[in-house]
GUDOTOR-609343 format. One record per atom (N, C-alpha, C, O): atom name; residue number from 1; x, y, z; residue in three letters. Coordinates in pm, 1 decimal. Example, Ala and Ser with C-alpha at 12.3 -4.5 7.8 and 13.67 -1.06 7.14 Angstrom:
+----+-----+----------+----------+----------+-----+
:  a :   k :        u :        v :        w :   r :
+----+-----+----------+----------+----------+-----+
:  N :   1 :   1319.0 :   -569.0 :    780.0 : ALA :
: CA :   1 :   1230.0 :   -450.0 :    780.0 : ALA :
:  C :   1 :   1320.0 :   -330.0 :    780.0 : ALA :
:  O :   1 :   1423.6 :   -331.9 :    846.5 : ALA :
:  N :   2 :   1285.0 :   -225.0 :    708.0 : SER :
: CA :   2 :   1367.0 :   -106.0 :    714.0 : SER :
:  C :   2 :   1290.0 :      3.0 :    787.0 : SER :
:  O :   2 :   1340.9 :    113.8 :    803.9 : SER :
+----+-----+----------+----------+----------+-----+
END
This chain:
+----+-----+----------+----------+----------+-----+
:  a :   k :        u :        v :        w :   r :
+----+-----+----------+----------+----------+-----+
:  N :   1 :  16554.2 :  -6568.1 :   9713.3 : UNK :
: CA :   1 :  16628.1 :  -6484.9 :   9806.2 : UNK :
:  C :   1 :  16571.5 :  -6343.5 :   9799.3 : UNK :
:  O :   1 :  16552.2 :  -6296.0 :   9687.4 : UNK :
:  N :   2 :  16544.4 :  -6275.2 :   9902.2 : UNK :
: CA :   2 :  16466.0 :  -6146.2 :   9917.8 : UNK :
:  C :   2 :  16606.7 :  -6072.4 :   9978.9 : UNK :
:  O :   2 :  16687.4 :  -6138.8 :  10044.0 : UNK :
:  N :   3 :  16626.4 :  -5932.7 :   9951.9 : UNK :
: CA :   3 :  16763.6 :  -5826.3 :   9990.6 : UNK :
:  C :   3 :  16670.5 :  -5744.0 :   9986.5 : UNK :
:  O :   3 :  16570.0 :  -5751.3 :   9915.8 : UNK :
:  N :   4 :  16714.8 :  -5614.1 :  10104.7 : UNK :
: CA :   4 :  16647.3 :  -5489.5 :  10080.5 : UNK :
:  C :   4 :  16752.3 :  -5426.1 :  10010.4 : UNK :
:  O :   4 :  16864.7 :  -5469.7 :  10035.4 : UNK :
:  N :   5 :  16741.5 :  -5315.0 :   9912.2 : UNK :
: CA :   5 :  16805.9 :  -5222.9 :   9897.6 : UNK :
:  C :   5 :  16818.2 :  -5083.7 :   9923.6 : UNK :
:  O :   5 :  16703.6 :  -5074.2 :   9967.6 : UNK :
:  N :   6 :  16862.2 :  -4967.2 :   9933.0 : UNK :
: CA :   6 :  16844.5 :  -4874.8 :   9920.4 : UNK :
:  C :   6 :  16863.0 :  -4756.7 :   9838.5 : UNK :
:  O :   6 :  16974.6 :  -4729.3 :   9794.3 : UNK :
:  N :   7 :  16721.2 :  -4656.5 :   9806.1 : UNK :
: CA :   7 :  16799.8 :  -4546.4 :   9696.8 : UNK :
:  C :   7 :  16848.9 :  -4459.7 :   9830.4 : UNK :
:  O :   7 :  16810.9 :  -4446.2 :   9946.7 : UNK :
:  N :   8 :  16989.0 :  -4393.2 :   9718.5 : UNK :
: CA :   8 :  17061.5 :  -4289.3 :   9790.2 : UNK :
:  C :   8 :  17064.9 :  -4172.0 :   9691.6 : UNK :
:  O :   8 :  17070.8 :  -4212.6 :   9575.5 : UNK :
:  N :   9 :  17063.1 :  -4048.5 :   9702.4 : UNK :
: CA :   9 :  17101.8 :  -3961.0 :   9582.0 : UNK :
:  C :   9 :  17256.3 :  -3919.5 :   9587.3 : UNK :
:  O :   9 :  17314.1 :  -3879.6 :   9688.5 : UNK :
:  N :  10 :  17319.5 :  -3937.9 :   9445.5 : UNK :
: CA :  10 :  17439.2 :  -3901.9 :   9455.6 : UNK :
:  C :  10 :  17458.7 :  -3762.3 :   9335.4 : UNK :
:  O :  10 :  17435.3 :  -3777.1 :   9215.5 : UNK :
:  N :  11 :  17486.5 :  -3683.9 :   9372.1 : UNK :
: CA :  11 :  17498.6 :  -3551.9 :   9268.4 : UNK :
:  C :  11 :  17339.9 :  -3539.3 :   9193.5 : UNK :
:  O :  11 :  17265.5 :  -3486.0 :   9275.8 : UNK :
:  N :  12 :  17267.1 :  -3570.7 :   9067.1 : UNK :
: CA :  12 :  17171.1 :  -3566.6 :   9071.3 : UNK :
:  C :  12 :  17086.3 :  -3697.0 :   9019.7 : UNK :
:  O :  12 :  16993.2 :  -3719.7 :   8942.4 : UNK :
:  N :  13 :  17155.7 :  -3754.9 :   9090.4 : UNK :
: CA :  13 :  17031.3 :  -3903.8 :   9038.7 : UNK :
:  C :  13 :  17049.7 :  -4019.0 :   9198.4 : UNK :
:  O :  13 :  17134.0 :  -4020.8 :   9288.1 : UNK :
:  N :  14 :  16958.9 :  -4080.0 :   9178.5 : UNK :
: CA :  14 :  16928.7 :  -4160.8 :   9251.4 : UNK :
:  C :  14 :  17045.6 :  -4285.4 :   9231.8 : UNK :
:  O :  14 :  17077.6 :  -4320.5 :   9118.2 : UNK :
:  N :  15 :  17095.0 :  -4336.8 :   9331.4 : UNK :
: CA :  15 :  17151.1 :  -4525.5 :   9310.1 : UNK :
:  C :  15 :  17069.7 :  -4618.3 :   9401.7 : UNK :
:  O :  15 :  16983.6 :  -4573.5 :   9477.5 : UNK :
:  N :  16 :  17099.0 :  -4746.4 :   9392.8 : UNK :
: CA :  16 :  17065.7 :  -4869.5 :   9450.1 : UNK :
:  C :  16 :  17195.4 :  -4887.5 :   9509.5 : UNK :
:  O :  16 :  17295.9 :  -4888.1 :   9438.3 : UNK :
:  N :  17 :  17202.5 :  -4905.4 :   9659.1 : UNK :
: CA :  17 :  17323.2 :  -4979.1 :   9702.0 : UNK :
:  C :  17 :  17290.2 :  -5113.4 :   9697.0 : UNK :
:  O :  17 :  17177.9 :  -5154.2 :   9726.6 : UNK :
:  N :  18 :  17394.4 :  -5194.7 :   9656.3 : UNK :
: CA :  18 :  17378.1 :  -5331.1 :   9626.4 : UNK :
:  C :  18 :  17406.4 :  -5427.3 :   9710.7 : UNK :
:  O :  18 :  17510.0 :  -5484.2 :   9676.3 : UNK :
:  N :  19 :  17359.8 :  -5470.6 :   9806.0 : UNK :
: CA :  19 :  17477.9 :  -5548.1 :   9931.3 : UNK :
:  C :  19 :  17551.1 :  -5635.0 :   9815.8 : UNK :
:  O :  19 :  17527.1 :  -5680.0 :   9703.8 : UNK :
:  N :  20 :  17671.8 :  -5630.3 :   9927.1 : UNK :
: CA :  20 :  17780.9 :  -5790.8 :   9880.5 : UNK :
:  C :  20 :  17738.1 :  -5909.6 :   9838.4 : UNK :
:  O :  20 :  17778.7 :  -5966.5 :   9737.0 : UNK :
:  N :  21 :  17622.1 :  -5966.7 :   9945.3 : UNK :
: CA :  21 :  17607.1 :  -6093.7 :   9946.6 : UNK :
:  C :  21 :  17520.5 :  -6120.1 :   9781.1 : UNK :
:  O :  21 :  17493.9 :  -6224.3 :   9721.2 : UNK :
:  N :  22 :  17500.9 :  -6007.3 :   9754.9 : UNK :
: CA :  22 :  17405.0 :  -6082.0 :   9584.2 : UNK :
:  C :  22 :  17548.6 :  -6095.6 :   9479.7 : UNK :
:  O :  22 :  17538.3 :  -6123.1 :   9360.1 : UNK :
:  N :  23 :  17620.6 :  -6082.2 :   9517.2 : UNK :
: CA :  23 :  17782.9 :  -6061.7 :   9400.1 : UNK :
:  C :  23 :  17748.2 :  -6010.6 :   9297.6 : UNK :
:  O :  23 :  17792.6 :  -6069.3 :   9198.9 : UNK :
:  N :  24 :  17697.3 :  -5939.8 :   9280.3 : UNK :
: CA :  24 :  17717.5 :  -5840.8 :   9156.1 : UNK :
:  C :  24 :  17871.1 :  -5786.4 :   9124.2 : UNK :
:  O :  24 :  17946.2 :  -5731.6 :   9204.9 : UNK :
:  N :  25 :  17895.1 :  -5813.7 :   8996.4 : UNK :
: CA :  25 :  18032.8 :  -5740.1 :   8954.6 : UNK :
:  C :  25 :  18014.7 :  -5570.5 :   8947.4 : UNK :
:  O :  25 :  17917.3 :  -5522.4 :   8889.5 : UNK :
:  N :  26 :  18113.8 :  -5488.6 :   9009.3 : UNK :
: CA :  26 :  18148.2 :  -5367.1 :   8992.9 : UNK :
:  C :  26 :  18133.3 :  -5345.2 :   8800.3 : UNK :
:  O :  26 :  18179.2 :  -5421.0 :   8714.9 : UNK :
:  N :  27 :  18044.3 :  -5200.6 :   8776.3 : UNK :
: CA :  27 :  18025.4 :  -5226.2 :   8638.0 : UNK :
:  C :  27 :  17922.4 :  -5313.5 :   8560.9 : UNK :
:  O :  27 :  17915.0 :  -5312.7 :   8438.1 : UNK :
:  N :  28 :  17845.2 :  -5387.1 :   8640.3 : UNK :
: CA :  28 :  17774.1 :  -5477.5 :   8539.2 : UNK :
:  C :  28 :  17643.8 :  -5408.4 :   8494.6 : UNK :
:  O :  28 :  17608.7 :  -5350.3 :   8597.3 : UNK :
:  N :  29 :  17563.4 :  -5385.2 :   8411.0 : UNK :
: CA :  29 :  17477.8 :  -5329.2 :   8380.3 : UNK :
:  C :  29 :  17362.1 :  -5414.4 :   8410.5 : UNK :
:  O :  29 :  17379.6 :  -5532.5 :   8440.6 : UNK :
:  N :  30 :  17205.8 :  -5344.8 :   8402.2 : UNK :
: CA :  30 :  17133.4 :  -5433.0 :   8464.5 : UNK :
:  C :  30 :  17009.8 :  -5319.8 :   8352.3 : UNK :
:  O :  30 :  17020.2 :  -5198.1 :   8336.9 : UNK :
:  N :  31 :  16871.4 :  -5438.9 :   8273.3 : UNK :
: CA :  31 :  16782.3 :  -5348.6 :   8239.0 : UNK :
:  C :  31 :  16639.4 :  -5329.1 :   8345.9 : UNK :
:  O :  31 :  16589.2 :  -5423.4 :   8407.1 : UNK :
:  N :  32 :  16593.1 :  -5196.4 :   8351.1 : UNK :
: CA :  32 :  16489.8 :  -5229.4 :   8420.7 : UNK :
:  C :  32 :  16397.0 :  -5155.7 :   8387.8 : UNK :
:  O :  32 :  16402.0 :  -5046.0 :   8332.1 : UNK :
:  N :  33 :  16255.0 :  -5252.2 :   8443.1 : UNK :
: CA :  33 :  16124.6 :  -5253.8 :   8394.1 : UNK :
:  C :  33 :  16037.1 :  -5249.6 :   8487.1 : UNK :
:  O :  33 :  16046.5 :  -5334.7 :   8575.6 : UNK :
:  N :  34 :  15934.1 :  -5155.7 :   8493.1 : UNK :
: CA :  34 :  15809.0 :  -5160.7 :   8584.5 : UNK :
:  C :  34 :  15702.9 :  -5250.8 :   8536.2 : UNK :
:  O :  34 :  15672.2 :  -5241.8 :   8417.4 : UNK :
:  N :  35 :  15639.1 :  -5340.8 :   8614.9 : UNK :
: CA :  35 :  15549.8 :  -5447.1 :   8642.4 : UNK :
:  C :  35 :  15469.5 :  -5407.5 :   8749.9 : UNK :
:  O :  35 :  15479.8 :  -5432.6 :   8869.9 : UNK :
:  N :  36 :  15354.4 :  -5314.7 :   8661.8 : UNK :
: CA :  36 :  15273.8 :  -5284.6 :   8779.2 : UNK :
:  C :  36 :  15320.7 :  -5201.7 :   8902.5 : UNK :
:  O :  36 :  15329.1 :  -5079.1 :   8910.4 : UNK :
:  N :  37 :  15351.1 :  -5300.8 :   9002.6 : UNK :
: CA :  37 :  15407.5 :  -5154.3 :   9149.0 : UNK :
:  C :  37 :  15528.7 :  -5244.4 :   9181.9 : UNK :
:  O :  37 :  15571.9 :  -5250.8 :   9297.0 : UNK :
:  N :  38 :  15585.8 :  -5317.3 :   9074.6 : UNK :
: CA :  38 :  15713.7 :  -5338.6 :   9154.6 : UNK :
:  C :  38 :  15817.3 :  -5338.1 :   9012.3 : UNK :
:  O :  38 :  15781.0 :  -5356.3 :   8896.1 : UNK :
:  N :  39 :  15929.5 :  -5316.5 :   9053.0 : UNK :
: CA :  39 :  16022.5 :  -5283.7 :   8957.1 : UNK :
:  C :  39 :  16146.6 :  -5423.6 :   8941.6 : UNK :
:  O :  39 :  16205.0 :  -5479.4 :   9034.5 : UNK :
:  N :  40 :  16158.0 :  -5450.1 :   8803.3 : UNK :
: CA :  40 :  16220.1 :  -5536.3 :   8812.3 : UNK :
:  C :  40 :  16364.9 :  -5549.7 :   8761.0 : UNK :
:  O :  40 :  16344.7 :  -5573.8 :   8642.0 : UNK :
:  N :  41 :  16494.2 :  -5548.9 :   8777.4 : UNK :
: CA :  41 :  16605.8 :  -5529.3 :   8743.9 : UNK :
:  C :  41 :  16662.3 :  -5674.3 :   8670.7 : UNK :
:  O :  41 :  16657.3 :  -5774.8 :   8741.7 : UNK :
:  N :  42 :  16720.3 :  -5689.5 :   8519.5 : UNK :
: CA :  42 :  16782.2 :  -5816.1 :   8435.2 : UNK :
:  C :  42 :  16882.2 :  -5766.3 :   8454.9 : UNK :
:  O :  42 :  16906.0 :  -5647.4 :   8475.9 : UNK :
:  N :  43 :  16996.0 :  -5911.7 :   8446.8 : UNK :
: CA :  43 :  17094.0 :  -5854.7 :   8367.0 : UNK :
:  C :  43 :  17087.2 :  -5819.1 :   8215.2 : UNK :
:  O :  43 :  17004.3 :  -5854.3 :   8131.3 : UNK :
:  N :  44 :  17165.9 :  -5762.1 :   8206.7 : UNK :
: CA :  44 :  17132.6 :  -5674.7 :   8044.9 : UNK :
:  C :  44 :  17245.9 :  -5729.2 :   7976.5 : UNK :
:  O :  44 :  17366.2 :  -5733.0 :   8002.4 : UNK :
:  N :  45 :  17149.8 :  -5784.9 :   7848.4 : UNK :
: CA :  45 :  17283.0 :  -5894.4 :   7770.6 : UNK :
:  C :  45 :  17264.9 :  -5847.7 :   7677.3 : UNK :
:  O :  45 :  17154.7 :  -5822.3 :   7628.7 : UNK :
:  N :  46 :  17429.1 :  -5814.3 :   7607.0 : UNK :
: CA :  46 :  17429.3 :  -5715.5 :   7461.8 : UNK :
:  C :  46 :  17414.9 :  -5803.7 :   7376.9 : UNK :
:  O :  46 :  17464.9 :  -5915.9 :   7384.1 : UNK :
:  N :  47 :  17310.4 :  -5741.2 :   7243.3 : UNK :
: CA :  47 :  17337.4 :  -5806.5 :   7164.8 : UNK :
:  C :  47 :  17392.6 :  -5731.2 :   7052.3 : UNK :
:  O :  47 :  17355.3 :  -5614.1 :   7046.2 : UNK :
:  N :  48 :  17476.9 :  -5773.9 :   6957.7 : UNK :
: CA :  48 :  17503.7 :  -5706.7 :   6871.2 : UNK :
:  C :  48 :  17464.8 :  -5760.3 :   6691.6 : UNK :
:  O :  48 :  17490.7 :  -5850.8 :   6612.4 : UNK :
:  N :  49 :  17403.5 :  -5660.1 :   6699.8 : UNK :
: CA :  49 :  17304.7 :  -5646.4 :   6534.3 : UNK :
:  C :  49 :  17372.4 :  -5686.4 :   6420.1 : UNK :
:  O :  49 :  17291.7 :  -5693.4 :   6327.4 : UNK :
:  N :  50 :  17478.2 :  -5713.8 :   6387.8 : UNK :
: CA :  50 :  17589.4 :  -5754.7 :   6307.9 : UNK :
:  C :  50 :  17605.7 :  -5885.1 :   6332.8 : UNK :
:  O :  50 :  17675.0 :  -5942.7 :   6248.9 : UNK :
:  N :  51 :  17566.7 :  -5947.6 :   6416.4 : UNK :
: CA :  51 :  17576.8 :  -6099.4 :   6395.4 : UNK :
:  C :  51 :  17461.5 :  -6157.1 :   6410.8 : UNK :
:  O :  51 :  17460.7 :  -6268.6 :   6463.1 : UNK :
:  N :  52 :  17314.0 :  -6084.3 :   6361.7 : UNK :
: CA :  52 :  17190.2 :  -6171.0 :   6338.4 : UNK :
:  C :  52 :  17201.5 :  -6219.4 :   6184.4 : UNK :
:  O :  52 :  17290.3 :  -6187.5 :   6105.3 : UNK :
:  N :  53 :  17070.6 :  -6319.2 :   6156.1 : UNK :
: CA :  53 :  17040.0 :  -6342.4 :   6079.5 : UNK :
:  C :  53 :  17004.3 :  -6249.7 :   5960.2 : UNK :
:  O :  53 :  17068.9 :  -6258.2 :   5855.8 : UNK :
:  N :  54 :  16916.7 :  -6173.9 :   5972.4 : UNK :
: CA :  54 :  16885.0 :  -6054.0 :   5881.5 : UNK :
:  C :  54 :  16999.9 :  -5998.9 :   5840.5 : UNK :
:  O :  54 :  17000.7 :  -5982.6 :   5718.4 : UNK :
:  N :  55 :  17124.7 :  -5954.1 :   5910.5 : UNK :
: CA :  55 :  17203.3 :  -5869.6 :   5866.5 : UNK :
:  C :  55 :  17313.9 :  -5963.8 :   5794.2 : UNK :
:  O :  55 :  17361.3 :  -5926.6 :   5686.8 : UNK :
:  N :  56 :  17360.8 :  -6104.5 :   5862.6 : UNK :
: CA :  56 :  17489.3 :  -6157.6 :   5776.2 : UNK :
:  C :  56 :  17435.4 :  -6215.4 :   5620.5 : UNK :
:  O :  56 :  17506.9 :  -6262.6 :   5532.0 : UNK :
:  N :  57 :  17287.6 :  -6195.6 :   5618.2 : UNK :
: CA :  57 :  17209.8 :  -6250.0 :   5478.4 : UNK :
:  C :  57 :  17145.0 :  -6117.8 :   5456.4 : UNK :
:  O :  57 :  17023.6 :  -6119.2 :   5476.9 : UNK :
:  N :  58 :  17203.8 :  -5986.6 :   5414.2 : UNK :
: CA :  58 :  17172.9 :  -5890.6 :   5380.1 : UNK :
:  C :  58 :  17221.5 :  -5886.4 :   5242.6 : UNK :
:  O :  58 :  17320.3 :  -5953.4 :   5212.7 : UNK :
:  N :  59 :  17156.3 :  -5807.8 :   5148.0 : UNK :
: CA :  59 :  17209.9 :  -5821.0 :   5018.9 : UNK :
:  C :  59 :  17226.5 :  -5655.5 :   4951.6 : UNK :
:  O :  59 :  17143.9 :  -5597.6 :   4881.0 : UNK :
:  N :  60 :  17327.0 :  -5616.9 :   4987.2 : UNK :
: CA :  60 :  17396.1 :  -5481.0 :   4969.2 : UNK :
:  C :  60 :  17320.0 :  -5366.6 :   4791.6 : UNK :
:  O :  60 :  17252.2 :  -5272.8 :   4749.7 : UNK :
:  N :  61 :  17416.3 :  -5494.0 :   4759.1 : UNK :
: CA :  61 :  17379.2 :  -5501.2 :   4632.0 : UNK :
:  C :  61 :  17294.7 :  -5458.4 :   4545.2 : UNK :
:  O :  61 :  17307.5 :  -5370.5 :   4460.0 : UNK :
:  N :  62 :  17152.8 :  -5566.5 :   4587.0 : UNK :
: CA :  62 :  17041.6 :  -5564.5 :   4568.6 : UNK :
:  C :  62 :  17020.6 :  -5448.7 :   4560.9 : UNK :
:  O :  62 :  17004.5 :  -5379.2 :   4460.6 : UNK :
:  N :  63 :  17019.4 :  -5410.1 :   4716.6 : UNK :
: CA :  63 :  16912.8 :  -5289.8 :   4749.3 : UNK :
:  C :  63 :  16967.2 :  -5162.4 :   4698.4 : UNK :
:  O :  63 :  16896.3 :  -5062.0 :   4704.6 : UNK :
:  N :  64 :  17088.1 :  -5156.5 :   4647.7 : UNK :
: CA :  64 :  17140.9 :  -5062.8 :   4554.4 : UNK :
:  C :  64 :  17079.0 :  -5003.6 :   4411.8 : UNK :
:  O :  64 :  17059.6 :  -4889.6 :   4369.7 : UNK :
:  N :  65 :  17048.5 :  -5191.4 :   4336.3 : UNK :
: CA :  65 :  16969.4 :  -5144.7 :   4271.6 : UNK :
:  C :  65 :  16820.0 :  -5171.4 :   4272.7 : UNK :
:  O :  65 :  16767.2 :  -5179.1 :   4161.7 : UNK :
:  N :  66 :  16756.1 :  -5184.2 :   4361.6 : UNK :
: CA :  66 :  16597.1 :  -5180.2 :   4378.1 : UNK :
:  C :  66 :  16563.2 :  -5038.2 :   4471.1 : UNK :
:  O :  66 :  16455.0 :  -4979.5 :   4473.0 : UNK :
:  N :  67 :  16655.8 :  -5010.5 :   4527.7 : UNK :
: CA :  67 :  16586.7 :  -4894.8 :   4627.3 : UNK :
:  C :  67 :  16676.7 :  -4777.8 :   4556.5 : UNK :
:  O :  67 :  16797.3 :  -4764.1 :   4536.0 : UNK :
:  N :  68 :  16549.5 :  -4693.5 :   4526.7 : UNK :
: CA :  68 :  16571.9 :  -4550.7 :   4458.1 : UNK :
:  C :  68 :  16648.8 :  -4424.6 :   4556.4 : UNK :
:  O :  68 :  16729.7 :  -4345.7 :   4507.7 : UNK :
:  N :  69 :  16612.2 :  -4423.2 :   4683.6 : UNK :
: CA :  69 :  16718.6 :  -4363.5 :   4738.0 : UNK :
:  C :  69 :  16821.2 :  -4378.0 :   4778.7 : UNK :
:  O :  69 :  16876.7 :  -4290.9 :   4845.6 : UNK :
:  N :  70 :  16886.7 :  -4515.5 :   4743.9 : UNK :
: CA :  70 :  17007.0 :  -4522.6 :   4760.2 : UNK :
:  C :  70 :  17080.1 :  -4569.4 :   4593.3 : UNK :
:  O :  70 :  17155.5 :  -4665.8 :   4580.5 : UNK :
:  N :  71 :  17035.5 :  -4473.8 :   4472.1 : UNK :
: CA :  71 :  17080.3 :  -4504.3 :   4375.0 : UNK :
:  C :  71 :  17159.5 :  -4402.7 :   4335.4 : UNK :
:  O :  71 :  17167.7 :  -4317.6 :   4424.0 : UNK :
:  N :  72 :  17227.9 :  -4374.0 :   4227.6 : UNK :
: CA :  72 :  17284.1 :  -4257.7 :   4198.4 : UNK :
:  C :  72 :  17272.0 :  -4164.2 :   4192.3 : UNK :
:  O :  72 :  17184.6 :  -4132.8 :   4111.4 : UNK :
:  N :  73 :  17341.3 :  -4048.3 :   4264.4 : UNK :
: CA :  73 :  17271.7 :  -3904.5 :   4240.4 : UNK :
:  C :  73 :  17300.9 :  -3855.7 :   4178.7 : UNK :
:  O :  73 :  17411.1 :  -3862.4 :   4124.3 : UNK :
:  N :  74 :  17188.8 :  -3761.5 :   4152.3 : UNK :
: CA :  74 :  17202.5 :  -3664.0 :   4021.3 : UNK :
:  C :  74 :  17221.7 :  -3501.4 :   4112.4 : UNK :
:  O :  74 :  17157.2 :  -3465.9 :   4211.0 : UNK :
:  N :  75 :  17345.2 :  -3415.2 :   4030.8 : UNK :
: CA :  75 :  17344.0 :  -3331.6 :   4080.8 : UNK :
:  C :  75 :  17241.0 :  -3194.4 :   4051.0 : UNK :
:  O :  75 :  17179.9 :  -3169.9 :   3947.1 : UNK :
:  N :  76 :  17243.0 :  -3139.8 :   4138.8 : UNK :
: CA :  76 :  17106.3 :  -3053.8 :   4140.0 : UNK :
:  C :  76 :  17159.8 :  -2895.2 :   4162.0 : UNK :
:  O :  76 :  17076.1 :  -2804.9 :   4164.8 : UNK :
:  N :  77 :  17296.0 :  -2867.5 :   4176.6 : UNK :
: CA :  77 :  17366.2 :  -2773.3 :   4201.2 : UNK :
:  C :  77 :  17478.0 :  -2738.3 :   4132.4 : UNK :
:  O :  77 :  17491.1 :  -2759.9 :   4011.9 : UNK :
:  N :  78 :  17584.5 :  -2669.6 :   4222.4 : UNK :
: CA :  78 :  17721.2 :  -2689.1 :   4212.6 : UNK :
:  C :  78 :  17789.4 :  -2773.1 :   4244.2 : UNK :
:  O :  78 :  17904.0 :  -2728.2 :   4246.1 : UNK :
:  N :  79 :  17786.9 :  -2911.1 :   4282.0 : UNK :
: CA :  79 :  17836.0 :  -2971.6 :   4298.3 : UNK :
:  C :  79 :  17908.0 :  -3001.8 :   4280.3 : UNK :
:  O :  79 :  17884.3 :  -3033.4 :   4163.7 : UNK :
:  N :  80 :  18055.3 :  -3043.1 :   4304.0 : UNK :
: CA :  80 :  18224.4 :  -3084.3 :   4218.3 : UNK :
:  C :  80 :  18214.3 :  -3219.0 :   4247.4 : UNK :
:  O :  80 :  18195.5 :  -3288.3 :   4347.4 : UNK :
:  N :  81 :  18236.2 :  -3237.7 :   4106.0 : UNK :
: CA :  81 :  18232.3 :  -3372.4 :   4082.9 : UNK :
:  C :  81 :  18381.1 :  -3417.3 :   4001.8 : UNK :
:  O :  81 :  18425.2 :  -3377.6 :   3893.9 : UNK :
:  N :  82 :  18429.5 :  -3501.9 :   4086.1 : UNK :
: CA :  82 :  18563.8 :  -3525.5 :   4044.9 : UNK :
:  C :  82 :  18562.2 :  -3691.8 :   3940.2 : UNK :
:  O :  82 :  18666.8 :  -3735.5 :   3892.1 : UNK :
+----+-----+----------+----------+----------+-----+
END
């Protein structure tokens, strides 16, 4: 299916009016990417980083004690230390 669209400027940016007939929901987000001389619009699907693999098999812990900047600090000042 081929639609023309049009840019319009509204205050200072450009929009796409969307006709009806593609049903796009009011609000839906869309990512887009240039391909050469034509531009291409996804829907844009969230993902959220908290429910990959890497992160629910993260080991807190560990890296507490293997990684030196996140080990205990030593104070270097005035620091109040309660």
């Amino acid at each position: 299916m081929s639609t023309t669209v049009v840019v319009r400027r509204v205050g200072n940016s450009n929009i796409f009016t969307v006709p009806h007939n593609l049903n796009v929901e009011v609000g839906e987000k869309f990512d887009v990417e240039l391909d050469g001389d034509n531009i291409v619009y996804k829907p844009h699907k969230y993902r959220n980083i908290f429910e990959t693999d890497d992160w629910m098999n993260y080991d807190y812990q560990k890296d507490l004690a293997t990684d030196s900047e996140l080990s205990e600090l030593i104070p270097v000042g005035k620091e109040i230390i309660d």
